[in-house]
N, C-alpha and C positions, 0 to 999 in steps of 0.2 A: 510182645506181652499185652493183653487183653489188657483194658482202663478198668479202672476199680468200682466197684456198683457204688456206689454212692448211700450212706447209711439210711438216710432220710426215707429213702426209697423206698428203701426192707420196712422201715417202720412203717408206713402207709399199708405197704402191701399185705405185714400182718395182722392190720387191724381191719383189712378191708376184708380180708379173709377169716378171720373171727368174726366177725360180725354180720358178714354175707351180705354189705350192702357199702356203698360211698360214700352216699350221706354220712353214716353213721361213722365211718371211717375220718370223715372231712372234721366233724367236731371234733373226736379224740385228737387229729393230729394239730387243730386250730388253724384251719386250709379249708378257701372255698371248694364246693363238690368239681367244680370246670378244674380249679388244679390240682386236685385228686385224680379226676379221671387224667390229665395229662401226666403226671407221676408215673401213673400204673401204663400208661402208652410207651414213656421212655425207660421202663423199665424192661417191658414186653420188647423191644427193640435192645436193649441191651444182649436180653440173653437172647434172642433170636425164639421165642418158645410165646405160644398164647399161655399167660395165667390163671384168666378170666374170663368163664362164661358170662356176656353182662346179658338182662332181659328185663321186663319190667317189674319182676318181682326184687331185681338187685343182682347178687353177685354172687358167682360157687365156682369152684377153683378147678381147672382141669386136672389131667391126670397130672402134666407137668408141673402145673400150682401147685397140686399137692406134694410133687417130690420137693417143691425147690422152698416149702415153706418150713422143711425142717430142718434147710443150712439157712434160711432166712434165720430163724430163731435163732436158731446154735450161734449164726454171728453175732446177734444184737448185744444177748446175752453173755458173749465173752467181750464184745465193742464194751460194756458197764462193767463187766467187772476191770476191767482193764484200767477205768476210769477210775474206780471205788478204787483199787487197790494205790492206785500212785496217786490220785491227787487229794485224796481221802475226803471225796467230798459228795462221797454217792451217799442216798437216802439212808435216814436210820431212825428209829423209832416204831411206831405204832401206828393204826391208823383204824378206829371206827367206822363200819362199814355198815350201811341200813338198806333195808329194802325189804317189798313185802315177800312173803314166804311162794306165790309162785314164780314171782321174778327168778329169786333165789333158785330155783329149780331150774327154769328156762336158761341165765344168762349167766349167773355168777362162776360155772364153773371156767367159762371160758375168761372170763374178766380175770378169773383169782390166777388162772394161768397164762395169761398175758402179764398184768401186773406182776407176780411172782417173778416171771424170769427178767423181768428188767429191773427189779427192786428183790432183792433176795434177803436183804437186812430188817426189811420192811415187816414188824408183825401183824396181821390184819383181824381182829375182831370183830364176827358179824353180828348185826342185830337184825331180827327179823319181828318187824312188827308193821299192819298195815299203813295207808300211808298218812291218813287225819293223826298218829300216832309219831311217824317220824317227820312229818312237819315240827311237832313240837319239841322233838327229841334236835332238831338241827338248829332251833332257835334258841336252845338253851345249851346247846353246844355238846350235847352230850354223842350226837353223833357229828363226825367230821364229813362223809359227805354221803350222799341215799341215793337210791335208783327210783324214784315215787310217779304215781299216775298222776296226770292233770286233764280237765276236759281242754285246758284252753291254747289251742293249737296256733294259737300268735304267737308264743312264745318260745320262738323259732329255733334262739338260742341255746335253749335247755332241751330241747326234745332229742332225744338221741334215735327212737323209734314212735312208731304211730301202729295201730291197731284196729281193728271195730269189736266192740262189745258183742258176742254171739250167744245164744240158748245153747244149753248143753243139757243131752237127756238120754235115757237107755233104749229112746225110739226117733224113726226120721222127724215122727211130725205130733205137734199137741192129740189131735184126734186118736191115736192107735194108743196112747195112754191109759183111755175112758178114765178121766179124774171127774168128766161131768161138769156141773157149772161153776164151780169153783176152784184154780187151780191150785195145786199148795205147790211152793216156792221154794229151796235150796237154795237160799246168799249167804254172804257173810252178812257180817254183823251191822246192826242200824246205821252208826256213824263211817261205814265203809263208800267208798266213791260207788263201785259196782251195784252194791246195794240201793240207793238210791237210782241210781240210772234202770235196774230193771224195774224198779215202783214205779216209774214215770214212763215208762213204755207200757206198762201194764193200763195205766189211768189213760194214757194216750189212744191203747186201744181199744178202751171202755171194757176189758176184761177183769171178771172178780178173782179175785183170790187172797190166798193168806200166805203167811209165812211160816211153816213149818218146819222147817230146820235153818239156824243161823249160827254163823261158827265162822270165825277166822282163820281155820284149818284148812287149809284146801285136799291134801289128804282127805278130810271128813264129808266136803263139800262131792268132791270125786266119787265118793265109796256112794254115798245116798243120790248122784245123779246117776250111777250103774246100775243101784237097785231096782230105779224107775218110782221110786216115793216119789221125785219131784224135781221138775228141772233146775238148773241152774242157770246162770249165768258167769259168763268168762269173759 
């Protein structure tokens, strides 16, 4: 009789695979990244199969990852209910959910499907608003937890991912635009993080311009950096 994979394991393995990176997997499970990657080592040695392409972008799941990530699931998800059902003591209620609207787009769907199948009792109401907006919405309790940007990368704890802020436009480079000497601008709104960081890039590189369309939309933001009115930032 084969030994029994061990739960812990699977859970690692599907966060590391939803999220396509260790790190990111290491905070969710509350595990340094050294014993995350050693998890995913004894796991890979359990079933005899590589799970994990690693590289320095992070982590994408081979063919066999992907076969074995969806009896990973299927067991998690009957390991909780099996739990909820006899000791009646699985999660229940509600739970406020914030985060700005392209997070929401990018990450939520995998989060609401990971959370979902290990919490199925769990109702989850999202808020989408950016993030000087659900700062204040978490200090007043009105959201219980947010996915939000920060510049300050010491904050080692919180950060689940990292990023660089990039121009986005309907061309490779400023020049094929001809906007001329003054650029106009696509950001969201004044008090937005993004929005300030492209002003300060802009004054950094002694370049003029204005801001001609500002919107918390990103839909909106999208549609006017394709038209080529004016780039954005992302």
């Amino acid at each position: 009789m084969m030994n029994p994979l061990d739960p812990r394991l699977l859970v690692t393995f599907v966060h590391a695979a939803h999220s396509g990176s260790l790190s990111v997997a290491a905070v969710q499970v509350g595990r340094t990244q050294s014993a995350v990657t050693m998890q995913m080592r004894r796991l890979e040695e359990a079933l005899g199969q590589i799970l994990l392409h690693r590289s320095g972008n992070g982590v994408r799941l081979t063919g066999a990852g992907e076969r074995f990530l969806i009896h990973a699931e299927r067991i998690l998800k009957m390991h909780e209910e099996a739990i909820s059902t006899f000791s009646r003591k699985g999660l229940h209620g509600s739970i406020v959910f914030g985060s700005p609207e392209d997070y929401l787009v990018a990450f939520f769907p995998s989060l609401l499907r990971s959370f979902g199948s290990k919490y199925p009792d769990v109702d989850i109401k999202v808020v989408a608003a950016p993030t000087v907006e659900l700062k204040t919405l978490l200090q007043s309790r009105k959201v219980d937890i947010a996915l939000i940007s920060t510049p300050n990368l010491n904050d080692v704890n919180n950060i689940v991912r990292t990023e660089p802020l990039v121009w986005v436009g309907s061309k490779p480079s400023v020049e094929l635009h001809g906007f001329g000497d003054t650029l106009p601008l696509a950001l969201p709104a004044s008090n937005a993080m993004d929005h300030r960081a492209a002003c300060d890039a802009m004054d950094a590189a002694g370049l003029r311009y204005n801001i001609s369309y500002a919107s918390n939309s990103i839909a909106g933001l999208i549609a006017v950096a394709r038209s080529g009115i004016g780039p954005s930032a992302s």
